[in-house]
C-alpha positions in Angstrom: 177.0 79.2 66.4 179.8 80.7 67.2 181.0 84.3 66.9 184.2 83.5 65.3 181.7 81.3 62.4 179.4 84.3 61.8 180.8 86.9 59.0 182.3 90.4 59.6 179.4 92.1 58.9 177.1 90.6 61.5 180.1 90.9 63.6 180.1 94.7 63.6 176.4 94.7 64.1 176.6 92.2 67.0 179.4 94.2 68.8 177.3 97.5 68.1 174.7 95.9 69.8 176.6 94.8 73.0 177.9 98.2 73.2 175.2 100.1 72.6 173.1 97.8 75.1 176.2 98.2 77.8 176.0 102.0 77.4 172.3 101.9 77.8 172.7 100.0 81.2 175.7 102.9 82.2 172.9 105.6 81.1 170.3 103.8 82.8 172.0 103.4 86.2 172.9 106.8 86.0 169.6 108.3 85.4 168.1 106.4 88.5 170.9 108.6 90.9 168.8 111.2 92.5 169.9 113.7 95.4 167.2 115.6 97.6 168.0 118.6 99.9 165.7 119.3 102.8 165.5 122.6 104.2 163.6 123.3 107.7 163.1 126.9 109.7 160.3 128.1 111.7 161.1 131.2 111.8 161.3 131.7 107.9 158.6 131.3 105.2 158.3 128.8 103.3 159.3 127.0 107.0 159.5 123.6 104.6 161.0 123.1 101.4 162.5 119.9 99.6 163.9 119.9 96.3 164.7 116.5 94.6 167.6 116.5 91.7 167.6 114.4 88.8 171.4 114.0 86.8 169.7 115.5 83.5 168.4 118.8 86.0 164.9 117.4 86.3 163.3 117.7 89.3 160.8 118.6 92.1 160.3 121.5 94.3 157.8 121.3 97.0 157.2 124.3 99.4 155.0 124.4 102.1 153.0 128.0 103.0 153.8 128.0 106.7 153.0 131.0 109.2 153.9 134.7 107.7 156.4 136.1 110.4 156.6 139.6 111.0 159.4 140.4 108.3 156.6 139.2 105.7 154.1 142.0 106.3 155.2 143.9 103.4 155.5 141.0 101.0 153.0 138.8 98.9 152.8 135.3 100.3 152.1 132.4 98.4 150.5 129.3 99.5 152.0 126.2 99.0 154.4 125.6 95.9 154.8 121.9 94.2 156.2 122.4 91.1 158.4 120.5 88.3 162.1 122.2 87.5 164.5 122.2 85.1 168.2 123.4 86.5 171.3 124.1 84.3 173.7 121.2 83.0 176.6 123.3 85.0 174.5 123.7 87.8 173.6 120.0 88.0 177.1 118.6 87.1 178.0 120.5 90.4 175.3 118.9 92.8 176.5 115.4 91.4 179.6 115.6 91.7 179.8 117.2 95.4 177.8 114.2 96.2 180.0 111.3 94.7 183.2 113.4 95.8 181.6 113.6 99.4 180.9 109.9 100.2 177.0 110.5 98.8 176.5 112.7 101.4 177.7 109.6 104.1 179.4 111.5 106.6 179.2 114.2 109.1 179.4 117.4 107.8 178.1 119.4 110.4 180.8 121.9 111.5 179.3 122.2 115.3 180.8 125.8 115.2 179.1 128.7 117.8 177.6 129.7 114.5 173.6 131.6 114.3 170.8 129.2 113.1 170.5 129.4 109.8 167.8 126.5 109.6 168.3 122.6 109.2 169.4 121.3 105.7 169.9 117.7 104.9 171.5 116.6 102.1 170.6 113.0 100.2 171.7 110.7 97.8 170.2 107.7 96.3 171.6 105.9 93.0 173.5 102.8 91.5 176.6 103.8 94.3 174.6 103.8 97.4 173.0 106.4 99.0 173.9 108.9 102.2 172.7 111.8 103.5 173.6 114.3 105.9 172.4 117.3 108.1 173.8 120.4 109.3 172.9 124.1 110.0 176.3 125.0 108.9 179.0 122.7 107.4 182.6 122.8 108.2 182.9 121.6 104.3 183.5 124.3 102.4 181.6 122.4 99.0 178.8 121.4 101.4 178.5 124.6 102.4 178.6 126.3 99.0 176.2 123.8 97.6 173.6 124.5 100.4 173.7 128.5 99.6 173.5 127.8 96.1 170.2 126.0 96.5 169.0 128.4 99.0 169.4 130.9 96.1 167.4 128.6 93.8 164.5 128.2 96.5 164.6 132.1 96.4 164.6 132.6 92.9 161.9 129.6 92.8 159.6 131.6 95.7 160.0 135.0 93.7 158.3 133.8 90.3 155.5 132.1 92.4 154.9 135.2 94.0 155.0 136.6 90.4 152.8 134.2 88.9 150.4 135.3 91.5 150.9 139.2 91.0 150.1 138.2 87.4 146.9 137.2 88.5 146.0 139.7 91.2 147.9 142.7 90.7 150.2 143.6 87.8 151.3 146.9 89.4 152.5 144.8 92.4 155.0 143.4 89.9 157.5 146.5 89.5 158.4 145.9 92.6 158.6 142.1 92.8 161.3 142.7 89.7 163.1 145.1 91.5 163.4 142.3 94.2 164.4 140.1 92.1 167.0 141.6 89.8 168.9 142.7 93.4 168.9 139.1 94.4 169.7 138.2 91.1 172.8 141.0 91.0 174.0 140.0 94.4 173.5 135.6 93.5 170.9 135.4 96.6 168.9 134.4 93.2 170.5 131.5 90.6 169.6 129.9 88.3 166.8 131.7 86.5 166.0 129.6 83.6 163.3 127.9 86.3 160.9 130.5 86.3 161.5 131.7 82.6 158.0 131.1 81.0 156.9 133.4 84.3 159.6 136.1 83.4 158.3 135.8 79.0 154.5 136.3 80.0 155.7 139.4 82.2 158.0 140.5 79.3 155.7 140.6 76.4 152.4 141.5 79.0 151.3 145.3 78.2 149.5 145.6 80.8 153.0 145.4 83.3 154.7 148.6 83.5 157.5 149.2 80.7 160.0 149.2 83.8 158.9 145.9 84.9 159.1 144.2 81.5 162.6 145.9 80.2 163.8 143.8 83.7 161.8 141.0 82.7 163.7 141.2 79.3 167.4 142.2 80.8 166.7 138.9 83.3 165.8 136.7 80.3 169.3 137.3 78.9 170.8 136.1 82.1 168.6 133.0 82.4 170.5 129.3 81.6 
């Protein structure tokens, strides 16, 4: 039968069907893009991270504990962190499109300036396109660049509410000044994106055993979170 035989009903329903199953298959393709940054640095702890980036801001952070260096005597270490996350539509349109405006990551964006070590980051993308990836300790991009201090500020902010979690455990004094860490980094944008640790930020909020200090942060961070 063809479709010209069938009647105009049925024909509305058929072409609603095509196009919902074509925008299914756009949907679909797009969902399966995923970009993963690596991060490497003895000298820092975590030495290891990797975070992996799905387009609707799922994703996967995976720290490892490393070696405490000597600038970590005076601050709470965690072991190692392997966690689910949820980043911001704004902050995940961002990733994606850096990556598709930068040839998926295909092509060298190391700057090979006489610039400090700043630790080895390699950028990835896999998804209906193609995939890439790239490395660099600091990128003569200015985008690639930005991108990579804008997840170094989520692995910070992602680092600080483990360390809370565990204070919440341990030690709630200990947290006062964990929150005053964390609202600096959070004033200065060392810390983004705070909507990942905000079930850790609530318990601390509404927790009467955390100093009033600590929890009117808490609270004043909660307003800020995506």
């Amino acid at each position: 039968m063809s479709v010209r035989s069938v009647n105009r009903p049925t024909r509305l329903r058929l072409s609603a069907f095509l196009f919902m199953f074509s925008f299914g298959q756009i949907l679909a393709a797009q969902q399966s893009a995923t970009v993963q940054v690596e991060f490497t640095n003895s000298r820092l702890t975590p030495s290891h991270w990797k975070l992996a980036l799905n387009p609707d801001g799922s994703g996967q952070f995976d720290a490892d504990g490393g070696q405490p260096t000597a600038a970590d005597q005076n601050q709470l270490l965690v072991k190692e962190v392997h966690r689910p996350i949820q980043l911001s539509p704004e902050f995940t349109g961002e990733v994606f499109s850096v990556a598709r405006d930068r040839k998926l990551f295909n092509f060298p964006c190391e700057s090979h300036m006489k610039v400090a070590f700043q630790g080895t980051k390699r950028f990835s993308y896999s998804g209906p396109e193609g995939s890439g990836a790239c490395e660099f300790n600091y990128s003569k991009d200015k985008r690639i660049q930005q991108l990579s201090d804008s997840f170094m500020a989520v692995e910070n902010t992602l680092i600080i509410g483990a360390r809370l979690e565990k204070l919440l455990q341990h030690d709630r004094l200990g947290i006062d000044r964990e929150m005053e860490n964390l609202a600096t980094s959070a004033h200065d944008h060392s810390s983004i994106e705070l909507g990942t640790i905000r079930e850790t930020l609530t318990t601390i909020a509404t927790d009467e055993q955390v100093l009033e200090r600590a929890r009117r942060k808490a609270r004043l961070l909660l307003e800020q979170a995506h």
